[in-house]
TIZA-145230 format. One record per residue: residue number from 1; x, y, z of N, C-alpha, C in turn. Coordinates in Angstrom, 2 decimals, m for minus. Example, Ala and Ser with C-alpha at 12.3 -4.5 7.8 and 13.67 -1.06 7.14 Angstrom:
BEGIN
   n      nu      nv      nw     cau     cav     caw      cu      cv      cw
   1   13.19   m5.69    7.80   12.30   m4.50    7.80   13.20   m3.30    7.80
   2   12.85   m2.25    7.08   13.67   m1.06    7.14   12.90    0.03    7.87
//
This chain:
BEGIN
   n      nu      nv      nw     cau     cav     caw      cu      cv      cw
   1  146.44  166.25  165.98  146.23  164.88  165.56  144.74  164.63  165.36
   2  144.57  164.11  164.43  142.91  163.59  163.79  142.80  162.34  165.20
   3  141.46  163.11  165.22  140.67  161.66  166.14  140.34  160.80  165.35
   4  140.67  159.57  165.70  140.50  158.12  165.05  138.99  157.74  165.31
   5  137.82  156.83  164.89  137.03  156.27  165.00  135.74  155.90  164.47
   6  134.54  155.53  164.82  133.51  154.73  163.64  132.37  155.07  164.97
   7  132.19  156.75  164.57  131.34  157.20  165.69  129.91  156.72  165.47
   8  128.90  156.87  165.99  127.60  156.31  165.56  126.90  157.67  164.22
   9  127.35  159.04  164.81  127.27  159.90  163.76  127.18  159.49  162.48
  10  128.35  158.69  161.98  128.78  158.23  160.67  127.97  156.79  159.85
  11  127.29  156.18  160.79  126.91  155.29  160.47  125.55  154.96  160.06
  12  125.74  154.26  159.01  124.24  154.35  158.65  123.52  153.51  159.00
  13  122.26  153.30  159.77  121.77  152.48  160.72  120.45  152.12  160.02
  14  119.62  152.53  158.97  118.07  152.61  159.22  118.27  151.89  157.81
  15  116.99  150.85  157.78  116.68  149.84  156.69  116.59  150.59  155.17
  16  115.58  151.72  155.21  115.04  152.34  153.81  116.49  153.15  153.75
  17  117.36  153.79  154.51  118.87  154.46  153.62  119.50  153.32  152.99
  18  119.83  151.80  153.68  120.63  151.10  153.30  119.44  150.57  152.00
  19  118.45  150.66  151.31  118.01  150.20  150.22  118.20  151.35  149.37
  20  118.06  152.38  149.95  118.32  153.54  149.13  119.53  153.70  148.01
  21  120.51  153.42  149.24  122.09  153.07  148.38  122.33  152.13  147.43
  22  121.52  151.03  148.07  121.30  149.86  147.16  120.94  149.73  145.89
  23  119.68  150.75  145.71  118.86  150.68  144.58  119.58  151.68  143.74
  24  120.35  152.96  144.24  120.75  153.95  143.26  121.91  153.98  143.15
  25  123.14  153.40  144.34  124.57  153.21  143.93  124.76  152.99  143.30
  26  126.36  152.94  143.38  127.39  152.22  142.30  128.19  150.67  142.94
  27  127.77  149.84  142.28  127.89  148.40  142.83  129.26  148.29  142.44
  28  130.26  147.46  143.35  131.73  147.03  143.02  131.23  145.12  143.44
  29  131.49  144.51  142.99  131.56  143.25  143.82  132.98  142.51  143.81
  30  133.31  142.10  145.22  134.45  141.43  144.86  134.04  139.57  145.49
  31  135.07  138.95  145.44  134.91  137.09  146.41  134.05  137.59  147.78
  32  134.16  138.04  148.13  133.61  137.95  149.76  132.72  139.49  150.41
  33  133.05  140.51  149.53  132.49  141.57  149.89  131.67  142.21  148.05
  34  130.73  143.49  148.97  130.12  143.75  147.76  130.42  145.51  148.54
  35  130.47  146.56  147.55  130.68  147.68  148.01  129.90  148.84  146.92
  36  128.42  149.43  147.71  127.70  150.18  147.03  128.25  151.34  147.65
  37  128.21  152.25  146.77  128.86  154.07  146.67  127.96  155.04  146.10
  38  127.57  155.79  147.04  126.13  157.01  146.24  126.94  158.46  146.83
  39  126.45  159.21  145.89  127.13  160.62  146.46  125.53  160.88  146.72
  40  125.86  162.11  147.81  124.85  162.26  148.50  124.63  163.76  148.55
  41  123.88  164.61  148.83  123.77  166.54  148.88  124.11  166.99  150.12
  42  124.16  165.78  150.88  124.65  166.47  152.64  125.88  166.35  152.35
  43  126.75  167.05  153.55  128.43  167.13  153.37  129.22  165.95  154.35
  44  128.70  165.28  154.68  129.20  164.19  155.87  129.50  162.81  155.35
  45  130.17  162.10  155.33  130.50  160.47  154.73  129.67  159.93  155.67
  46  129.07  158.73  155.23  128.29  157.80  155.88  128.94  156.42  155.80
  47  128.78  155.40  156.50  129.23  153.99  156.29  128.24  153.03  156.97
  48  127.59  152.13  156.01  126.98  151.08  156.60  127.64  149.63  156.42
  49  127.83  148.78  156.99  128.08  147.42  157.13  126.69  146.40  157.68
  50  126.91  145.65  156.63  126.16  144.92  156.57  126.35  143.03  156.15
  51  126.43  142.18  157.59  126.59  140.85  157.51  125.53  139.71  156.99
  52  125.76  139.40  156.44  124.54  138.16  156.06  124.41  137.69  157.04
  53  122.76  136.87  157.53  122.46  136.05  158.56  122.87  134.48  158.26
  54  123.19  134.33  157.24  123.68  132.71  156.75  124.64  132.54  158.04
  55  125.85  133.16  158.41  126.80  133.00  158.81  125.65  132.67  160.59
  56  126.21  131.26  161.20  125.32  131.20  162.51  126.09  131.65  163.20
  57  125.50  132.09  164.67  126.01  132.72  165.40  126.49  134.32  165.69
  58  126.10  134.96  166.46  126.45  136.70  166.29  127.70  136.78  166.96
  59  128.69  135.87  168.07  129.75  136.53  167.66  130.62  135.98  166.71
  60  130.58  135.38  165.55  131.11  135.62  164.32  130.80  136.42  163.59
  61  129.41  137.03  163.48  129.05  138.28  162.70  129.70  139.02  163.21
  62  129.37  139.47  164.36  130.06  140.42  165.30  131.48  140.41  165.06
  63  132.48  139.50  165.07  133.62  139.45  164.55  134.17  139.85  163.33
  64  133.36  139.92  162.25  133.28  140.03  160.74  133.34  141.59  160.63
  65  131.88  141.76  161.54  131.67  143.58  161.74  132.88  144.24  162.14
  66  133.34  144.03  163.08  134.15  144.60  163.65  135.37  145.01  162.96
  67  135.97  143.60  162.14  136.95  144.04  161.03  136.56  144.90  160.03
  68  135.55  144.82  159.57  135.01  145.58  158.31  134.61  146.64  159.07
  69  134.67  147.30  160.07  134.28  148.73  161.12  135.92  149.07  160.82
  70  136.43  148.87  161.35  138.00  149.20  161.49  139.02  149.28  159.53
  71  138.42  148.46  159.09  138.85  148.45  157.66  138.65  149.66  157.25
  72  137.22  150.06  157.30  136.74  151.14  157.11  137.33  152.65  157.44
  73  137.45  152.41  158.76  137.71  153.61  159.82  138.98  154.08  159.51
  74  140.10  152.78  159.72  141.29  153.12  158.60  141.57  153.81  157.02
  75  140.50  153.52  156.34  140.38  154.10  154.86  139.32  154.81  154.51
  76  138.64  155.92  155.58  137.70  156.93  155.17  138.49  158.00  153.91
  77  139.67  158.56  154.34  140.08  159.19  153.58  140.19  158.82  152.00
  78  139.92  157.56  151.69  139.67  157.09  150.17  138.25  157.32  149.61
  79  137.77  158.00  150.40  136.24  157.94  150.00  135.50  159.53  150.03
  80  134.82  160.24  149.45  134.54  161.56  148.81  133.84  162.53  150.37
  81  134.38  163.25  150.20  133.39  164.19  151.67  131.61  164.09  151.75
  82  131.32  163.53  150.91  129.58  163.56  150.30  129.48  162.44  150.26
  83  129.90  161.48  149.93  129.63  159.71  150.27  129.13  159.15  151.05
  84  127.89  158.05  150.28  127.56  157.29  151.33  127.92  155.59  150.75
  85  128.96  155.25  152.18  129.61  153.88  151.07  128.65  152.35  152.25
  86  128.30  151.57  151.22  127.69  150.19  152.08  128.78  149.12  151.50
  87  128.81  148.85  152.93  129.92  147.35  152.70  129.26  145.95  153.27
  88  128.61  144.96  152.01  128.64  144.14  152.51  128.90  142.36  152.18
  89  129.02  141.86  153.55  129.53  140.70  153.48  128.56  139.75  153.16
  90  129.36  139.04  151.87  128.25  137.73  151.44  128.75  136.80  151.47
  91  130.02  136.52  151.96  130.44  134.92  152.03  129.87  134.01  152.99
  92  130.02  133.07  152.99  129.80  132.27  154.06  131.47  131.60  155.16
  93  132.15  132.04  154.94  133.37  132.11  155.21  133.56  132.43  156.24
  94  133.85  132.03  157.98  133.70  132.34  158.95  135.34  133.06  159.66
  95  136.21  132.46  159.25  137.74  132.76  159.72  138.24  133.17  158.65
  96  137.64  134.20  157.88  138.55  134.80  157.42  139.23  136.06  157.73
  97  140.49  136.15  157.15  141.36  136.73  158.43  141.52  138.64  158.05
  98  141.80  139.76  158.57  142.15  140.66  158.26  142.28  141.48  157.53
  99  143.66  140.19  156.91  144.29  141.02  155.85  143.98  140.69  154.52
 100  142.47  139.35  154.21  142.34  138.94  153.12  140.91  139.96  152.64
 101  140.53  140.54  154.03  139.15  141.03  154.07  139.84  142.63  153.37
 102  141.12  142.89  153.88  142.04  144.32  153.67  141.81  144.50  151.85
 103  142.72  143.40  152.16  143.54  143.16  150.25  141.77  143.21  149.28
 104  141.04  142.85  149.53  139.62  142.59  148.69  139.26  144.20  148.80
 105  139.09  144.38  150.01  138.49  145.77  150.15  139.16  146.91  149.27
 106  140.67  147.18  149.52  141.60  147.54  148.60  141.39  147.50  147.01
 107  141.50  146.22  146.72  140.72  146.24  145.20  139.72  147.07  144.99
 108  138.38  146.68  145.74  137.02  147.13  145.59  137.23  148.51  145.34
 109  137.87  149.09  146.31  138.16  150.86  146.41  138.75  150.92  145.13
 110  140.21  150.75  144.89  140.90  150.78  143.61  141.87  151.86  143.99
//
């Protein structure tokens, strides 16, 4: 059985990678999320998430993250062994729920 999870390994943490992706990806935008995609020369998938500060309060970010961590973690396998994918949230939309964050993300991927 595959181990499940959104190890720190995988994640992309540092300011200049997440502009990196930014500036040379491939932009998807959907209502509430935006999703940049770069292939990369290392062999490892990467994932960054990234919340706007509009939204007050960190545990609603924190809440936001967490779904979009798990969205993710659930649907690595849609995404290339060399990928580095950034997901992020621009709504200002505080309760939104799951499966609306699912269904968008879904699109975005295709």
């Amino acid at each position: 059985m595959k181990k499940q999870g959104f190890p720190k390994a995988i994640r992309i943490k540092k300011k200049p990678e997440f502009d990196h992706i930014i500036r040379q990806g491939k932009k998807t935008v959907g209502k509430n999320l935006v999703l940049y995609r770069l292939n990369s020369k290392e062999k490892e998938q990467k994932f960054g998430i990234k919340v706007n500060r509009n939204i007050k309060g960190a545990v609603k970010r924190n809440r936001i993250k967490r779904v979009l961590r798990e969205i993710i973690r659930k649907n690595k396998e849609r995404f290339k062994e060399n990928e580095r994918v950034l997901l992020l949230y621009r709504s200002r939309i505080v309760n939104i729920s799951y499966q609306d964050l699912l269904l968008e993300f879904e699109n975005l991927v295709g």
